[in-house]
C-alpha positions as CSV (number, residue, x, y, z in Angstrom):
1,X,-1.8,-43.8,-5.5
2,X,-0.3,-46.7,-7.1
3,X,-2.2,-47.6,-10.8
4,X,-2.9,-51.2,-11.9
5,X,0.3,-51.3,-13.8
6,X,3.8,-52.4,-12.2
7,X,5.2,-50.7,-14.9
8,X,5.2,-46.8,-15.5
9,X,6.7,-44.1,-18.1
10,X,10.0,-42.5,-16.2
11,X,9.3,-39.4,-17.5
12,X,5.6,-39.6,-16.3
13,X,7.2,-40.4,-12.9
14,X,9.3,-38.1,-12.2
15,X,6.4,-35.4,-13.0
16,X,3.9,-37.0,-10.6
17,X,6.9,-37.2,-8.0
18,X,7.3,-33.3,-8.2
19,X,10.9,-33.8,-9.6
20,X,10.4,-31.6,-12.7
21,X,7.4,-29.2,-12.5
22,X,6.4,-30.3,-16.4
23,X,6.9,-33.3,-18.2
24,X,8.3,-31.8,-20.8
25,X,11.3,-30.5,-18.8
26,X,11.3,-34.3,-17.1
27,X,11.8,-35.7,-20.5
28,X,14.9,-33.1,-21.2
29,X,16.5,-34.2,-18.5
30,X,16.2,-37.7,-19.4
31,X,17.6,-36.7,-22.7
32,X,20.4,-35.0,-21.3
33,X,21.8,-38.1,-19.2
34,X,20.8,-36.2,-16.1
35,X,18.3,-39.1,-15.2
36,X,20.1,-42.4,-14.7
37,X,18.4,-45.7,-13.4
38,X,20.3,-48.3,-11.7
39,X,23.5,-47.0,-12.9
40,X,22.6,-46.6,-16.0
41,X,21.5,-44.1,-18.8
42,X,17.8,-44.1,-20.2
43,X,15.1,-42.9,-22.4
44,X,12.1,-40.6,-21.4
45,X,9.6,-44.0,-22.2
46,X,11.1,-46.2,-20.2
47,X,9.4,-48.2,-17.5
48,X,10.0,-48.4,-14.3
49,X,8.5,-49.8,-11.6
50,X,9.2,-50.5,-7.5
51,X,12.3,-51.2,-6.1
52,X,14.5,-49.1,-8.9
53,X,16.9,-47.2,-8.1
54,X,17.4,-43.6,-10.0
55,X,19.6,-41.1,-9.4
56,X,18.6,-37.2,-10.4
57,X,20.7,-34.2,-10.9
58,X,18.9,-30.9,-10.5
59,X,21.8,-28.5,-10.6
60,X,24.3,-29.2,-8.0
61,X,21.9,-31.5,-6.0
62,X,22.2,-35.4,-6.8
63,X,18.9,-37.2,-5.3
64,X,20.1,-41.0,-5.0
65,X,15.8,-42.4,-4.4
66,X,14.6,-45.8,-4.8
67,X,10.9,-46.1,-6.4
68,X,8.2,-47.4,-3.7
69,X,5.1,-46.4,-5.6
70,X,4.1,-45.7,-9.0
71,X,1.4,-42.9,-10.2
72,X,0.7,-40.9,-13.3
73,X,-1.0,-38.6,-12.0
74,X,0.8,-35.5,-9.9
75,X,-0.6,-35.2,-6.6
76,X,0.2,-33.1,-3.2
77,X,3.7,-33.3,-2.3
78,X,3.0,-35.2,0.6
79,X,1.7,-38.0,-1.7
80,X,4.2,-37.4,-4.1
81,X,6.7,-37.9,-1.5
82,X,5.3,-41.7,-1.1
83,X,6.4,-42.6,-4.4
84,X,9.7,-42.9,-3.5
85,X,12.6,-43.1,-0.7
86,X,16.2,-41.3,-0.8
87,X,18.9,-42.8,0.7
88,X,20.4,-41.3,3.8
89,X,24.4,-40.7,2.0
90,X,22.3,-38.5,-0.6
91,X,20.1,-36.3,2.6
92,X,23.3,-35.7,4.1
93,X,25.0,-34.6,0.9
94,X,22.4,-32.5,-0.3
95,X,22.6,-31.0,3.3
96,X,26.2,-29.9,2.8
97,X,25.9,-28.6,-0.2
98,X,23.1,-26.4,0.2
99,X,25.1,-25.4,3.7
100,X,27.8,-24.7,1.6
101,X,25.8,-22.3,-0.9
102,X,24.2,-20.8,2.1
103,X,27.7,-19.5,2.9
104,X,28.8,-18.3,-0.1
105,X,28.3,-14.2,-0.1
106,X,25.6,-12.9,-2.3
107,X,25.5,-10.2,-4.3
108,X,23.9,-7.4,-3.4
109,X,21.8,-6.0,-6.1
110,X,19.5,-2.5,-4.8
111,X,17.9,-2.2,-8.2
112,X,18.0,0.3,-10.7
113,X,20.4,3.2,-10.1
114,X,18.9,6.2,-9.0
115,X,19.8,9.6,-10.7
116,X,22.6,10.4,-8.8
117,X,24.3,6.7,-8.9
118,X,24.0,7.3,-12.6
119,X,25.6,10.1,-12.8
120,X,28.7,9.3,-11.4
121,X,28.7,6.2,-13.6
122,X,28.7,8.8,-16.8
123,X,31.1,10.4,-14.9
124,X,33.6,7.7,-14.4
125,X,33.0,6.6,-17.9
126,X,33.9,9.6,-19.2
127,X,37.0,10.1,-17.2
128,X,38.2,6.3,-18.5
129,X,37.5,7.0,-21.7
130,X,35.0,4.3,-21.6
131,X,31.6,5.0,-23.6
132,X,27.8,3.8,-23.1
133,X,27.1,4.9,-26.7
134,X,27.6,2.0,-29.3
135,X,30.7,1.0,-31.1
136,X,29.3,1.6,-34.3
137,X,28.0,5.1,-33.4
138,X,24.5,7.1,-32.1
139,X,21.5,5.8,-34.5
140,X,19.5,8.7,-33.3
């Protein structure tokens, strides 16, 4: 897994450790300051190497991981998981917060109205004075 190399592209990294699905989007997140390595901000060709310590924000989710292994190449997730260790304050964090999301109420979306849910939606529109057509009038 490891290449000859002690030293390796952070944007290349992050890829082959299954972080970003694309480098591209690895490199934009890099860009964006969402990518910092030991406390610090960085550029998509930076090297890195074992024993740095990044920390990634993917949304709400802050992975705090220390680089084991190095590879260019994007493997299995089981191998990509090698590459690197998270600390234990950043499992338990990310456990809360996708707890936390769990019990937020979603929305419940049934698709498309069907003919008679749109109906009484012209109907209430009509009653409020509200109006589906444009502002600027019917281009039929």
């Amino acid at each position: 897994m490891s290449e000859d190399n002690d030293k390796l592209r952070i944007d290349k990294w992050l890829w082959a450790a299954r972080f970003f699905k694309t480098r591209s989007l690895a490199v934009d997140a890099v860009e964006a300051g969402r990518v910092t390595m030991n406390e610090a901000r960085i550029k998509p060709a930076k090297a890195i190497g074992p024993g740095d310590h990044l920390v990634i924000r993917l949304g709400q989710y802050h992975f705090e991981v220390e680089v084991l292994g190095l590879s260019n190449k994007r493997g299995p997730a089981s191998e990509a998981q090698k590459l690197y260790r998270e600390s234990d304050e950043s499992k338990v964090r990310r456990a809360e917060i996708a707890a936390n999301l769990k019990a937020l109420p979603q929305p419940a979306f049934k698709g498309r109205p069907t003919k008679r849910d749109r109906r009484e939606i012209e109907r209430f529109e009509s009653t409020t004075g509200r109006s589906s057509k444009s502002a600027w009038g019917d281009f039929e």
